[in-house]
Backbone atoms as SQL, in Angstrom:
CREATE TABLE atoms (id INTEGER PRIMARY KEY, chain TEXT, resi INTEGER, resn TEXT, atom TEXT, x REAL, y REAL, z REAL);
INSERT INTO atoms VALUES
  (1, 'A', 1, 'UNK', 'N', -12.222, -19.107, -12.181),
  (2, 'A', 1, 'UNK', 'CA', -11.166, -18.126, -12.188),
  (3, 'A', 1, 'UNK', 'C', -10.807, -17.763, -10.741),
  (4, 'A', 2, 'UNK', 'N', -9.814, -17.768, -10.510),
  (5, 'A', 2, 'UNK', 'CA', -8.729, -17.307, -9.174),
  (6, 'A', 2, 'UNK', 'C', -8.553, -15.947, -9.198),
  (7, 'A', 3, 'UNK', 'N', -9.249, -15.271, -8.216),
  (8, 'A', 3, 'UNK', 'CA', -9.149, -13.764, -7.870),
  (9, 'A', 3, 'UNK', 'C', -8.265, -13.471, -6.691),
  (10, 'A', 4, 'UNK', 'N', -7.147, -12.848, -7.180),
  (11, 'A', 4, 'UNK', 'CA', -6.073, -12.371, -6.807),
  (12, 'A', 4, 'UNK', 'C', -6.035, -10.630, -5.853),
  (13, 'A', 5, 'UNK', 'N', -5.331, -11.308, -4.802),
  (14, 'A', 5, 'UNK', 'CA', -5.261, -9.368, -4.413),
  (15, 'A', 5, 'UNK', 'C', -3.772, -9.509, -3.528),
  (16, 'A', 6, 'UNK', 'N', -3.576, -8.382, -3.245),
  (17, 'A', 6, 'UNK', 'CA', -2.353, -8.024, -2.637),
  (18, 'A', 6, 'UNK', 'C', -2.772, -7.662, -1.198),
  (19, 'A', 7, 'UNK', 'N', -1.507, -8.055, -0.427),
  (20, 'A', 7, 'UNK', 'CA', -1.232, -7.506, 1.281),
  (21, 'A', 7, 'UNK', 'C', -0.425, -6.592, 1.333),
  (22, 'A', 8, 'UNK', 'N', -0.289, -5.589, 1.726),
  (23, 'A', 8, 'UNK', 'CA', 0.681, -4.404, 1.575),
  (24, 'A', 8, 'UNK', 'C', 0.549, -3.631, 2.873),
  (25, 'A', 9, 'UNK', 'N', 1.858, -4.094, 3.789),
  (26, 'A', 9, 'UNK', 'CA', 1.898, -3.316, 5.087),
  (27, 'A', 9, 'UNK', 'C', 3.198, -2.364, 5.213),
  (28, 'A', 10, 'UNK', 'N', 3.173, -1.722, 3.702),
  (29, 'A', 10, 'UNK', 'CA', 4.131, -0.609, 3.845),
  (30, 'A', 10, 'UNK', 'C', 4.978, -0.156, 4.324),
  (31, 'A', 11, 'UNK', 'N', 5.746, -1.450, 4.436),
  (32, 'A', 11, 'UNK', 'CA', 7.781, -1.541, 5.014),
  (33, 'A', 11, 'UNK', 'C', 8.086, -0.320, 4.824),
  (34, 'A', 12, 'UNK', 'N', 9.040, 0.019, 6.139),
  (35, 'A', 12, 'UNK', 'CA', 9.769, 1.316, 5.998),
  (36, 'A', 12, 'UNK', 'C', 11.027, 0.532, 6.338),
  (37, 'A', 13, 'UNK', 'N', 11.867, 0.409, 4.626),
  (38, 'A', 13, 'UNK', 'CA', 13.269, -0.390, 5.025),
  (39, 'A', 13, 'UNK', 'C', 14.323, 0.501, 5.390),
  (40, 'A', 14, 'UNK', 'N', 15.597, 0.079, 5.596),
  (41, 'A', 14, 'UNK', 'CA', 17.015, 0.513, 6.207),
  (42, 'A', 14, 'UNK', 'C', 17.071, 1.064, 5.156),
  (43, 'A', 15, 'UNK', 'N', 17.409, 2.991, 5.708),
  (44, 'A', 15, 'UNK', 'CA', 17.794, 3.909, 3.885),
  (45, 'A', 15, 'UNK', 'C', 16.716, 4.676, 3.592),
  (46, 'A', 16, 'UNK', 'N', 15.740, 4.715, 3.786),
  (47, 'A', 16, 'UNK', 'CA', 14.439, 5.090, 3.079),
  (48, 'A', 16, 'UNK', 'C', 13.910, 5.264, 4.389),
  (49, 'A', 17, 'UNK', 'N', 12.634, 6.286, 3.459),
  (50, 'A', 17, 'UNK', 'CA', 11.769, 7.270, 4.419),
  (51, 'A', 17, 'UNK', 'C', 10.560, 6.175, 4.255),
  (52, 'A', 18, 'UNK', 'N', 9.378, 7.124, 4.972),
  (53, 'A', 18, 'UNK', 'CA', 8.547, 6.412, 5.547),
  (54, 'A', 18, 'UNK', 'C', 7.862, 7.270, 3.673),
  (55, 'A', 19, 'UNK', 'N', 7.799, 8.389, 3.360),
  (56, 'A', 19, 'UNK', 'CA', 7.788, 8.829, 1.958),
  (57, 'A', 19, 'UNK', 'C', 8.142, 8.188, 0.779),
  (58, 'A', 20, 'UNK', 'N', 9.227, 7.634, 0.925),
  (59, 'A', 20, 'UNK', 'CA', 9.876, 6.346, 0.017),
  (60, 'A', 20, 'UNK', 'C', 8.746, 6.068, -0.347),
  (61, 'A', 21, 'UNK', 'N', 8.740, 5.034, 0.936),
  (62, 'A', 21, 'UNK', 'CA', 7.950, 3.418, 1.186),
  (63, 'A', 21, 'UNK', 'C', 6.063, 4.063, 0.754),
  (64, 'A', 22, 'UNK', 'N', 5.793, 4.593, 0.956),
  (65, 'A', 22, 'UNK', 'CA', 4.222, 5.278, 0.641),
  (66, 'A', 22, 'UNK', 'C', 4.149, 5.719, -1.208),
  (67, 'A', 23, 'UNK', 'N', 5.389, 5.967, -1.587),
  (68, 'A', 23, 'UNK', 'CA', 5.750, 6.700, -3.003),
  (69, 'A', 23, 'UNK', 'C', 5.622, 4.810, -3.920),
  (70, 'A', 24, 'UNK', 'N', 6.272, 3.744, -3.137),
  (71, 'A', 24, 'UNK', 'CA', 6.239, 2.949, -3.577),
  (72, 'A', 24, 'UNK', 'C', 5.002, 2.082, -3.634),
  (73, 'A', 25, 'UNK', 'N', 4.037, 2.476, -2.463),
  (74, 'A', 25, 'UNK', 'CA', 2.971, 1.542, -2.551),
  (75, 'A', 25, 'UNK', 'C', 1.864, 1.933, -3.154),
  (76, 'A', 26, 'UNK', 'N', 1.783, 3.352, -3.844),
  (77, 'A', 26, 'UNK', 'CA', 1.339, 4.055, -4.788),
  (78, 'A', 26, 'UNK', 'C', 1.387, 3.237, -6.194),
  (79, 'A', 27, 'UNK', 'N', 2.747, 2.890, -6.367),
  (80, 'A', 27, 'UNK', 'CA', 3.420, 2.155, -7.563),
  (81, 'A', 27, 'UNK', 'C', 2.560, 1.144, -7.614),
  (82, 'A', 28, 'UNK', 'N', 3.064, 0.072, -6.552),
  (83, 'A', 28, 'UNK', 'CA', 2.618, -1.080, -6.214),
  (84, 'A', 28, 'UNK', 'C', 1.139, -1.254, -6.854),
  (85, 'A', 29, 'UNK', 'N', 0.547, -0.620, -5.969),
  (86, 'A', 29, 'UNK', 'CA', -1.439, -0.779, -6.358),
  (87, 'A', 29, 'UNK', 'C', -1.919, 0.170, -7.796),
  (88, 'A', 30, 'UNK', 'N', -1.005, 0.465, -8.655),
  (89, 'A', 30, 'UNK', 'CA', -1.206, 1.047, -10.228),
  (90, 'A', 30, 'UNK', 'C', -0.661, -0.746, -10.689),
  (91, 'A', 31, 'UNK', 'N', 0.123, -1.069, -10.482),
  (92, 'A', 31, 'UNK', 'CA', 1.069, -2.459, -11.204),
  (93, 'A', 31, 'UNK', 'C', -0.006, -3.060, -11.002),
  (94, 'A', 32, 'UNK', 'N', -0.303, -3.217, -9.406),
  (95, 'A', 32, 'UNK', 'CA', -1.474, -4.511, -9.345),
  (96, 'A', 32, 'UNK', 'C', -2.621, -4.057, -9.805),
  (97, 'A', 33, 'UNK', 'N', -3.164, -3.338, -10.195),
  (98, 'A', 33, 'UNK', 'CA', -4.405, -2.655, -10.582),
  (99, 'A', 33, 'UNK', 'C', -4.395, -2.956, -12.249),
  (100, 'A', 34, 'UNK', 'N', -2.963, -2.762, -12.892),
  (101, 'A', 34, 'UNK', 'CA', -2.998, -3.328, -14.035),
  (102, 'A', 34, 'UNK', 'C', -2.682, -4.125, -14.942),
  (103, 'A', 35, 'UNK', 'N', -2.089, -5.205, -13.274),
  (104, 'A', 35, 'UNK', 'CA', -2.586, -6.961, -14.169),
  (105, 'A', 35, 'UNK', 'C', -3.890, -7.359, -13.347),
  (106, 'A', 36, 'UNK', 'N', -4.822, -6.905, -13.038),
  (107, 'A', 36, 'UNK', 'CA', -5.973, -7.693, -12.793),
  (108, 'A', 36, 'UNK', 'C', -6.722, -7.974, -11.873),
  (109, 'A', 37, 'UNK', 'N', -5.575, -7.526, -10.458),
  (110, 'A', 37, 'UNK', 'CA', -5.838, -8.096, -9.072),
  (111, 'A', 37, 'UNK', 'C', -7.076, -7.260, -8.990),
  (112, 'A', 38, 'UNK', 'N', -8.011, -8.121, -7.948),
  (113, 'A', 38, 'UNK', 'CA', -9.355, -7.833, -7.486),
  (114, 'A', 38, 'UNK', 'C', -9.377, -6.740, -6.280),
  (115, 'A', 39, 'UNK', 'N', -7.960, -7.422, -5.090),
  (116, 'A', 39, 'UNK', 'CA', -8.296, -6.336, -4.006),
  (117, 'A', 39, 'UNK', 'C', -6.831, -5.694, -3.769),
  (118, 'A', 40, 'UNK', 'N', -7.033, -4.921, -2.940),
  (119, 'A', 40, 'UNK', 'CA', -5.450, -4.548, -2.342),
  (120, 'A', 40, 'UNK', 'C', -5.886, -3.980, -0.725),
  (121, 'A', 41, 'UNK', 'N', -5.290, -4.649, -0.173),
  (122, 'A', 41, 'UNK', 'CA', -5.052, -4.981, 1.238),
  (123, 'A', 41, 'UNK', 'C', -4.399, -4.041, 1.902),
  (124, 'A', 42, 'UNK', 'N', -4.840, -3.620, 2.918),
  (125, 'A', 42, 'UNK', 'CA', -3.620, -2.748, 3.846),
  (126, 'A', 42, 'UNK', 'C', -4.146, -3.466, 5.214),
  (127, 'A', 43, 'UNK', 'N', -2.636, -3.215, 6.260),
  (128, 'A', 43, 'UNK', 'CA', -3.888, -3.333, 7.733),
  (129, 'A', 43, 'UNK', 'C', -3.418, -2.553, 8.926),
  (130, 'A', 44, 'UNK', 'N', -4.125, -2.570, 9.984),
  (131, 'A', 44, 'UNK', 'CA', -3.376, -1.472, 10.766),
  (132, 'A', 44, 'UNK', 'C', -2.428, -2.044, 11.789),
  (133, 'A', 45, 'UNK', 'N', -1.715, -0.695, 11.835),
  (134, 'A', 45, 'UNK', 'CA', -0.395, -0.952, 12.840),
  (135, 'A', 45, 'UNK', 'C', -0.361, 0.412, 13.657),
  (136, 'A', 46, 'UNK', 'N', -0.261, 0.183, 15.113),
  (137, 'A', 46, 'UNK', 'CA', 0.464, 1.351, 15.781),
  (138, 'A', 46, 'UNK', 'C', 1.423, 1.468, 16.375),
  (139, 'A', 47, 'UNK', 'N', 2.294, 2.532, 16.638),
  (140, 'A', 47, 'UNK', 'CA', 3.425, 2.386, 17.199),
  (141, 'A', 47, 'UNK', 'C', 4.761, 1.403, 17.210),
  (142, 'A', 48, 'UNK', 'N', 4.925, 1.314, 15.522),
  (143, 'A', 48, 'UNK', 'CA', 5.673, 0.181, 15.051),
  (144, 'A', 48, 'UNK', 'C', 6.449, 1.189, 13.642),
  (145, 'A', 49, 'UNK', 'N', 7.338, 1.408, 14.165),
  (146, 'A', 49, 'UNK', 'CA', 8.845, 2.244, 13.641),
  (147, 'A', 49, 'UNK', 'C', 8.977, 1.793, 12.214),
  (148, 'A', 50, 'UNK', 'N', 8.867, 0.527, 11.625),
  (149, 'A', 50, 'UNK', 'CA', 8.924, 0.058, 10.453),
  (150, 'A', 50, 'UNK', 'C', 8.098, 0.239, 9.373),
  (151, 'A', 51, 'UNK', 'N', 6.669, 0.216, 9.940),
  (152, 'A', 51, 'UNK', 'CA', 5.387, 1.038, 9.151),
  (153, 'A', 51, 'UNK', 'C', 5.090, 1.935, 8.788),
  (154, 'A', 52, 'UNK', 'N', 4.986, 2.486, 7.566),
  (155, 'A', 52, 'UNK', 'CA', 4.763, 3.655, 7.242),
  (156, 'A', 52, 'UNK', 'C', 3.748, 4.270, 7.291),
  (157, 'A', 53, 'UNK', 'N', 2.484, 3.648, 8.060),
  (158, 'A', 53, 'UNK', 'CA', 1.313, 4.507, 8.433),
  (159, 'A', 53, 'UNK', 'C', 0.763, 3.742, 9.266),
  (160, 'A', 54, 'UNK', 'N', -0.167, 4.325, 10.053),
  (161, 'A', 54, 'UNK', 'CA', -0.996, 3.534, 11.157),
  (162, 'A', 54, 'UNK', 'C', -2.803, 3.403, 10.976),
  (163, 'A', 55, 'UNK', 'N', -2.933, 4.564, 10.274),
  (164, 'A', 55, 'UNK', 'CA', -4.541, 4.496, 9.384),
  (165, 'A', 55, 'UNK', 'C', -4.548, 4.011, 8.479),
  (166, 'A', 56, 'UNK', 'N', -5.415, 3.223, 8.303),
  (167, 'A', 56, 'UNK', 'CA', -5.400, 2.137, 6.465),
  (168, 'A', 56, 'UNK', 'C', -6.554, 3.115, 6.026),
  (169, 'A', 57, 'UNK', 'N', -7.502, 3.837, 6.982),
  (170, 'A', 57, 'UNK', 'CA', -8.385, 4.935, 5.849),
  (171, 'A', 57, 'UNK', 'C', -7.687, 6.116, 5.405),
  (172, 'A', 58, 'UNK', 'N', -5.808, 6.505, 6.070),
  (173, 'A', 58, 'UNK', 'CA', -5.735, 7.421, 5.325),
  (174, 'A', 58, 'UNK', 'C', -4.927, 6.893, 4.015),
  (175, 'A', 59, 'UNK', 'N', -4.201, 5.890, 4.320),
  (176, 'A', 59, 'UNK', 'CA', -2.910, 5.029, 3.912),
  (177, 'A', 59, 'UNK', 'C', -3.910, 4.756, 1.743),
  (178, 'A', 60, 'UNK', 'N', -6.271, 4.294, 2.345),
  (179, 'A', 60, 'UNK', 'CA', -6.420, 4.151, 1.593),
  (180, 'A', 60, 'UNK', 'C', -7.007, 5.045, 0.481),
  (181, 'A', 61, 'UNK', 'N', -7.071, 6.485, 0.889),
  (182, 'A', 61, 'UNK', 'CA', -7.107, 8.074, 0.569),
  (183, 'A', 61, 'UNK', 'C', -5.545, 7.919, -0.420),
  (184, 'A', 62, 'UNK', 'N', -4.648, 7.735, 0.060),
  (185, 'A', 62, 'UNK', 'CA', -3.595, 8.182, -0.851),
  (186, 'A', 62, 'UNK', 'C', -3.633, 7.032, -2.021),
  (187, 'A', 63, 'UNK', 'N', -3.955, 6.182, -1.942),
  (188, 'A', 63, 'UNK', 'CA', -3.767, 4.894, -2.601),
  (189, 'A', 63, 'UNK', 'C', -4.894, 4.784, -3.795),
  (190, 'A', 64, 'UNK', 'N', -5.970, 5.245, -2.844),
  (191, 'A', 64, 'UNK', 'CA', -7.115, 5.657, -4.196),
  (192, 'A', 64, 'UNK', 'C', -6.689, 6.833, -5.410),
  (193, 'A', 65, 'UNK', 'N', -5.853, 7.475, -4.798),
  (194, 'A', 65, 'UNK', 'CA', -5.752, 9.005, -5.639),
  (195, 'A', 65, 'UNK', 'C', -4.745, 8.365, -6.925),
  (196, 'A', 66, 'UNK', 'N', -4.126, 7.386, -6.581),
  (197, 'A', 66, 'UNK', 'CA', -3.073, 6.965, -7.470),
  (198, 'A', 66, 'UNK', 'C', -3.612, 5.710, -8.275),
  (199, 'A', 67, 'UNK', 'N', -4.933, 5.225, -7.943),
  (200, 'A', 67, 'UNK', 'CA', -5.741, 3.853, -9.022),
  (201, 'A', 67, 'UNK', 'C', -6.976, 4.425, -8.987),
  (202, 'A', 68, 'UNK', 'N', -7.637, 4.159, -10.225),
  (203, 'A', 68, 'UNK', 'CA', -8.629, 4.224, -11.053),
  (204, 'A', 68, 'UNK', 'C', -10.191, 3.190, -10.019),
  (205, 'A', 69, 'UNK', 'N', -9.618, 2.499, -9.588),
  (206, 'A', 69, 'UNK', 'CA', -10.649, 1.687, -9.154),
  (207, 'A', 69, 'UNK', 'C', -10.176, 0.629, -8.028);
């Protein structure tokens, strides 16, 4: 069996907040959480306008609060 996980570096696109993009990757890791995937990925970035966070321990505080496991 092929264990699957996601990369998620929390685009902050043209239009949308950096709130958006965090509201969505909330989404994201419930969807992937409930077809199966094993991990979910974040990584760090600083001082890069497009990213919506620069801590992946806080980025993974919000992300836990929204999946089970």
């Amino acid at each position: 069996m092929i264990k699957l996980g996601v990369l998620d570096q929390v685009y902050v696109s043209e239009g949308r907040t950096a709130m958006d993009s965090l509201k969505e990757a909330a989404r994201l890791a419930q969807v992937t959480e409930a077809l199966g995937y094993t991990r979910y990925w974040v990584s760090e970035h600083h001082a890069f306008p497009a990213i919506a966070f620069s801590s992946p321990e806080v980025l993974i505080a919000h992300l836990a609060a929204a999946t089970s496991r």
